[in-house]
N, C-alpha and C positions, 0 to 999 in steps of 0.2 A: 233520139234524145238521150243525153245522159244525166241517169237521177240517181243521187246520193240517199241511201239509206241509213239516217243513225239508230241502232238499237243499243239496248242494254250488254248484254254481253252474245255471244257466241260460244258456248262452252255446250258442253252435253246435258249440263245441268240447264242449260237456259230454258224457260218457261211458255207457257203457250203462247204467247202474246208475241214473244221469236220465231216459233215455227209459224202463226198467220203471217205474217209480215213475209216471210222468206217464201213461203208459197206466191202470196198475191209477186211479190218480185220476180221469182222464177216466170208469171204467167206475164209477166211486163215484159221481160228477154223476146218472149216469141211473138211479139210485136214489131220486133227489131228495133229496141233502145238497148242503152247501154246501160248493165245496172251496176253501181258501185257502193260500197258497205262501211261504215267509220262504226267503228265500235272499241270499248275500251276491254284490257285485260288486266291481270292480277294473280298472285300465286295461285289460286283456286278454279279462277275461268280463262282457260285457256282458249284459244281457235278451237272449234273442233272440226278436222278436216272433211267429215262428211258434209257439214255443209255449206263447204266452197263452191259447190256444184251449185248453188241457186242465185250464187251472182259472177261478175267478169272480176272484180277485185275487192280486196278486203283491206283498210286498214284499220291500224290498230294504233293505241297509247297504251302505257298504264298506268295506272288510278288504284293505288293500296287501300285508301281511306277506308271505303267499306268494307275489307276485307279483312282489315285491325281490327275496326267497330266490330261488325260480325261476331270475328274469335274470338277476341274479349266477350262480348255478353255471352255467348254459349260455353266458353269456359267459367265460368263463373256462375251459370246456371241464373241468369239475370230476374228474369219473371217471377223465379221463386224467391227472391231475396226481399226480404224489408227494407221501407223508406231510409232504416241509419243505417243499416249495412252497405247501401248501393252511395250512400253519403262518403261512407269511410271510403269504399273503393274509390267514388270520385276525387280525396282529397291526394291522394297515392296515387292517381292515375290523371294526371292533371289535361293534358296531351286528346285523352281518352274523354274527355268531358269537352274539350273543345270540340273534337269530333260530333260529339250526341248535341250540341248546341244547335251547331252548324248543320245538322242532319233536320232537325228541328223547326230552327227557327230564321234559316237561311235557305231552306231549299238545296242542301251539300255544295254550295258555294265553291269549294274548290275545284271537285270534280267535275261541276258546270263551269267553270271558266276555262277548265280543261279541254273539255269539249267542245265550245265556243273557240279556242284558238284553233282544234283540228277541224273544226268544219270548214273555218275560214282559208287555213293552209292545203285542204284536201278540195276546194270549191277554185280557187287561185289557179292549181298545180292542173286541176283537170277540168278546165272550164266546166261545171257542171250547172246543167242548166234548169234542175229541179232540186230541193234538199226537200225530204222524208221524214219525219220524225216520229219516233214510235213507244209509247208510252205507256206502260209505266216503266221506269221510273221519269216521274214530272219534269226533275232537270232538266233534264235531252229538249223536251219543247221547248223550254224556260232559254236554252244556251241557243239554238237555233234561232229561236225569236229574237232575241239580241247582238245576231251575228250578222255583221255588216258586211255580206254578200249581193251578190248580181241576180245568184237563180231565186225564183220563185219559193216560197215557203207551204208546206204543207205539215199538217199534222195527223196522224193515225191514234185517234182518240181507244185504246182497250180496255181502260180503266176508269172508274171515277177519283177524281182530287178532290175539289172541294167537298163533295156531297158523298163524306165518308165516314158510317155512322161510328166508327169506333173514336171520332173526333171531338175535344171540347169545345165548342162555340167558338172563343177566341182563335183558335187555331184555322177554323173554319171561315173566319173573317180578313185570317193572312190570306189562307189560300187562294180564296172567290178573288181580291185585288190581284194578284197573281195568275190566275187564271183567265181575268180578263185582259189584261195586258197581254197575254198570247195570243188569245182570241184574233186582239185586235191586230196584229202583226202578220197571222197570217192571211194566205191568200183562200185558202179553206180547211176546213178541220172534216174528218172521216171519223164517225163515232159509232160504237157497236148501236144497236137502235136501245137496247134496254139502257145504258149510260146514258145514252143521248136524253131519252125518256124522263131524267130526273133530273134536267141543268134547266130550271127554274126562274134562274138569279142571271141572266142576258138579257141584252135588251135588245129589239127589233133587229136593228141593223147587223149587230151580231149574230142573230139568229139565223139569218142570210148564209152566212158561213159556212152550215151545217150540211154535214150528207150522213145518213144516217141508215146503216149497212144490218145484214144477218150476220151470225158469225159462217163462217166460208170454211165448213166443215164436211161437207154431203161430197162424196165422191164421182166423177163421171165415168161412166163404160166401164162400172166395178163390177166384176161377176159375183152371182146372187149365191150365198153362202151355202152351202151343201149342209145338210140336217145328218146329225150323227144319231147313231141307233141308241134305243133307249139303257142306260145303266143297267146293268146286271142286277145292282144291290137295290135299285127305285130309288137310289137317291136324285136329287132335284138341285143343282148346283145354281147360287142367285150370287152374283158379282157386284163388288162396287171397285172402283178406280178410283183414286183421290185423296185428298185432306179432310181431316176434319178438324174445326175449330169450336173452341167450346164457346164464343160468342157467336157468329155467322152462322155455324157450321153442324150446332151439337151432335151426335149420333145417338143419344139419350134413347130418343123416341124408337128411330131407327131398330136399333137394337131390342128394345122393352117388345116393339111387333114380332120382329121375329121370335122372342122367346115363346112368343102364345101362338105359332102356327104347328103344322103336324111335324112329328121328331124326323121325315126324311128330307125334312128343307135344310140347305146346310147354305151357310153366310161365306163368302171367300170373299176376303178385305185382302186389295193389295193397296198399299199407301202410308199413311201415319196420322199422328195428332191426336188428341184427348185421350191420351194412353190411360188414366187413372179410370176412364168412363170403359173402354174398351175393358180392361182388364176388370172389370167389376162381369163384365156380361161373358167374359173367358169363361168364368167359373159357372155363370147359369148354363150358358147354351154347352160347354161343354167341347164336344170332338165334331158338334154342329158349328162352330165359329171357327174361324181355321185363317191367318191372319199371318201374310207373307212378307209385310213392312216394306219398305219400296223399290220396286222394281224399275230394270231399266225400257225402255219402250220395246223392244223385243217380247220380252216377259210379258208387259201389258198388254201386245196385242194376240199374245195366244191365251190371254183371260179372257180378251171379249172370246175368241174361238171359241173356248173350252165352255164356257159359261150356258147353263139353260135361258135366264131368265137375266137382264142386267137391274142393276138399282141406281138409280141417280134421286143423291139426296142434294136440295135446293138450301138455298141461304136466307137469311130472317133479314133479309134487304133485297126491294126491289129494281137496283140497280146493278148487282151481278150476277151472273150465270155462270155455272161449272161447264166449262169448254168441252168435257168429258159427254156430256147429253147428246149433242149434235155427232160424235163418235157413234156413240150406243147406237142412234137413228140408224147411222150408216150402216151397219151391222146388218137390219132388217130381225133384230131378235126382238122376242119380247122385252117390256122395258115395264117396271117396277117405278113410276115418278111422286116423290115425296116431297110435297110442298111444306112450307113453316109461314106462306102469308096467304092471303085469299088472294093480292096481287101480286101474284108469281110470276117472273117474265119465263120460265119455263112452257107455261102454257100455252103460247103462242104456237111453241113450237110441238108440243106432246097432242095438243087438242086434235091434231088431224094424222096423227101418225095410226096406222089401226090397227096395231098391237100395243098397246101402252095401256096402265091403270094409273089414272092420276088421284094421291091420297093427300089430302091436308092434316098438317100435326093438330091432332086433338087428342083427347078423352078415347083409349081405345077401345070398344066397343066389340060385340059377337059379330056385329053385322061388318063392321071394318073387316074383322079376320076372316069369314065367309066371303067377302066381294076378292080376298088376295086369294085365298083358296079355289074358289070358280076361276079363277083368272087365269092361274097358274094352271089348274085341268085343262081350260078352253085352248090356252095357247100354249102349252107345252109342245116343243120341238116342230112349233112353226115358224115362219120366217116370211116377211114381207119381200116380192121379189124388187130387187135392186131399180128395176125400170119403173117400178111405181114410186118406191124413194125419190128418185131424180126430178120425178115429174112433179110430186108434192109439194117438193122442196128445190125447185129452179133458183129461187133466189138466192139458197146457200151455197152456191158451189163458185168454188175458187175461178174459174173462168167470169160468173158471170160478175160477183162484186168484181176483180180485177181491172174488166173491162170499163165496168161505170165509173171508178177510180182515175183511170188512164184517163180517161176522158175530159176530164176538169184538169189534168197536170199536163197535156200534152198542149201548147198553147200555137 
């Protein structure tokens, strides 16, 4: 069978929701289908040739639009500006306003129509007898949905659209008609299970649609991590990976814990975001915060190595999950999980891992800093062996979604 894959970009920079997608395809090849890739480029996201290896062909367009967008607002330092200042710019930058309109309140209309003619020309050229669509960004489903092809339609739901709470109402009201109209066009949608969890606003028949997956992070037949001897100095190294966002994301809390634990717990931040909150807790914790701003996946994966203890901090919504967590597991290290709701979709996954301490943001307390302290004693420089992982966690591994996947598109 040959199935088209549309993603967002292909670049080094491109994001988790690329690297799932190219995995579960890679495990589709050894099926014996053909796997084919439409994706768009731009001065900034180029191919990146390591991973040509996870399909048979690649094409490409390219699509500047958001790449203008982009440079402009971060030249300009957009977020920090006020209502008449981002006015002036818009009356000067007129071009640059049709863009943010169009981003808005069109769904990037151009860049989906873009997309729509390549799937049409790249589905023609190479009889293909399944199209893919992997989202976010929303477009790609939006231009599939609308493309008047032969193959079968699927969607790889990784993100929520409608039910996004940094949204006003009205926008929320475009989105949901929009979102059902995809719905309805395809032949079925594949949605992370915690997204899936919060689309509320379907009715029956669409509901039908749905398959609704782990994320496909657990490795198989990974050898179980070798335990490094204890520091010389007693220090106790705890890692985080990731963003933070001062809506979703805060690291406020994060941070204020570690200030009250003992002086040889030392924080290693690789990533970025809320630099004003970071930088406020530089100066408490001192030579104990140590913050390497973002590395490339090399780099992050000799953090999880080097790391005693990992920390994954969760989002003030329970419809997304840091991709990062299901890593950590793999790992077999201890894991540090800090929820911000009581309905965490983290838990699902943290409750039966048995090295983990799951802490909810609250008021912090003797007895909070006592349960991280016993925690860290108990489980310092142990490690879950990898074949208990696996077995835990069956349904996270890229073989097994893949397969239940293939199985609905191979008709």
């Amino acid at each position: 069978m040959d199935i088209l894959l549309v993603l967002d970009n292909l670049s080094g920079k491109c994001g988790a929701n690329v690297k799932i997608a190219l995995e579960l395809a890679e495990e589709w090849s050894t099926h014996g289908n053909r796997i084919y890739c439409l994706t768009r480029i731009d001065n900034e996201r180029q191919v990146d040739h390591e991973k040509e290896k996870y399909v048979d062909e690649i094409f490409t367009f390219v699509a500047q639009e958001d790449y203008d967008l982009t440079l402009f607002i971060k030249n300009n330092e957009w977020n920090k500006l006020r209502n008449l200042k981002k006015i002036q710019l818009m009356i000067f930058n007129p071009m640059i306003f049709l863009k943010m309109m169009d981003k808005k309140f069109f769904a990037s209309s151009a860049i989906r129509k873009r997309y729509k003619t390549n799937i049409k020309k790249v589905c023609f050229e190479n009889r293909i007898d399944a199209v893919v669509a992997v989202t976010e960004p929303f477009y790609i489903a939006m231009a599939l949905s609308s493309a008047k092809i032969r193959a079968y339609k699927y969607w790889i739901m990784l993100d929520p659209y409608t039910n996004n709470s940094a949204l006003p109402n009205y926008l929320k009201i475009i989105r949901k008609i929009w979102e059902k109209k995809v719905f309805r066009r395809m032949e079925k949608v594949f949605a992370l299970d915690f997204v899936w969890r919060d689309i509320d606003y379907l009715n029956r028949n669409l509901l039908k649609k749905a398959y609704a997956f782990h994320l496909p992070k657990i490795a198989v037949g990974q050898e179980s991590l070798m335990i490094k001897p204890k520091s010389e100095k007693n220090e106790i190294v705890f890692a985080y990976i990731g963003q933070f966002y001062n809506n979703i994301r805060n690291p406020e809390f994060m941070l204020q814990l570690f200030s009250k634990l003992p002086s040889n717990y030392y924080l290693y931040i690789y990533g970025g975001g809320s630099e004003e909150i970071v930088d406020k807790y530089k100066v408490i914790l001192g030579k104990r915060l140590v913050c390497f701003g973002w590395v490339n996946s090399d780099m992050a994966e000799r953090a999880l190595d080097n790391a005693d203890i990992l920390v994954n901090l969760n989002n003030s919504v329970s419809n997304l999950l840091p991709s990062k967590l299901l890593e950590y597991i793999n790992t077999g290290k201890p894991l540090l999980n800090i929820s911000k709701i009581a309905e965490c979709p983290s838990l699902e996954y943290t409750n039966k891992y048995p090295l983990c301490l799951n802490i909810c943001e609250s008021r912090i307390t003797e007895e909070m800093i006592d349960s991280v302290v016993k925690f860290t004693k108990d489980t310092y420089k142990k490690v879950v062996a990898h074949k208990e992982i696996e077995k835990l966690y069956s349904d996270c591994t890229c073989q097994f979604i893949s397969k239940d996947i293939l199985n609905y598109i191979v008709k």
